[in-house]
N, C-alpha and C positions, 0 to 999 in steps of 0.2 A: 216617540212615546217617552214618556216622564219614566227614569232610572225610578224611583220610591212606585212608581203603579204598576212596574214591571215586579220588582225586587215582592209586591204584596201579592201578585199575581200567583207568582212563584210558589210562596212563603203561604199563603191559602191550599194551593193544590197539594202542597208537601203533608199540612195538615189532613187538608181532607182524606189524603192518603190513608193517613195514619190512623184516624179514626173510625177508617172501615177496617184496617187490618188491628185495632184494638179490639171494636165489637166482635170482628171472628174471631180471635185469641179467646174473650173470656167466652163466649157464648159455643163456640165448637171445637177452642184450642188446635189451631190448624199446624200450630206450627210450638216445635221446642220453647220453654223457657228461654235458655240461654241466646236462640238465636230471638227471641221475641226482646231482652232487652238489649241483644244489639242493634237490633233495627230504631230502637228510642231512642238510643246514646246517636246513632248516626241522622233521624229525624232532626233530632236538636241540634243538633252538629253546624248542620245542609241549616237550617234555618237561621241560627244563629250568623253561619258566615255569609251567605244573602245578601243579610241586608246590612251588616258590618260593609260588606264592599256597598251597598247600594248608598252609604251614609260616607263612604269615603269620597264616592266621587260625586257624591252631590255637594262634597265641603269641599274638592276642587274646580267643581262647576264652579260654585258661586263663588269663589274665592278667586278665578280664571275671569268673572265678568264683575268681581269687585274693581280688581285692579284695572280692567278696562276701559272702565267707564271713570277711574281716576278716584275712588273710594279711600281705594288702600295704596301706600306709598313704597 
């Protein structure tokens, strides 16, 4: 499976996550402030580094079958 349809896979569930545990924050406040934006900062965090790695080793993928196929010297 394609690293970028995994890393979005991922990076969707993390969201969908979040956006159920948004709607019960403001609509029932199930949980503290303080731990409500820890769980943000770590949501962005988890998403952010994803697909930072999903982008690194797709620019080694393709950088690993540039030079294979004699592209790059």
């Amino acid at each position: 499976m394609n690293v970028m349809k995994i890393a979005s896979i991922i990076t969707a569930a993390i969201l969908t996550m979040y956006v159920v545990v948004v709607l019960l924050q403001v609509w029932a406040s199930v949980m503290s402030w303080a731990t409500f934006i820890k769980l943000t900062i770590t949501s962005v965090v988890l998403i952010v580094a994803v697909f930072g790695l999903a982008l690194l080793y797709r620019e080694y993928v393709e950088e690993k079958q540039m030079k294979k196929e004699n592209y790059l010297d």
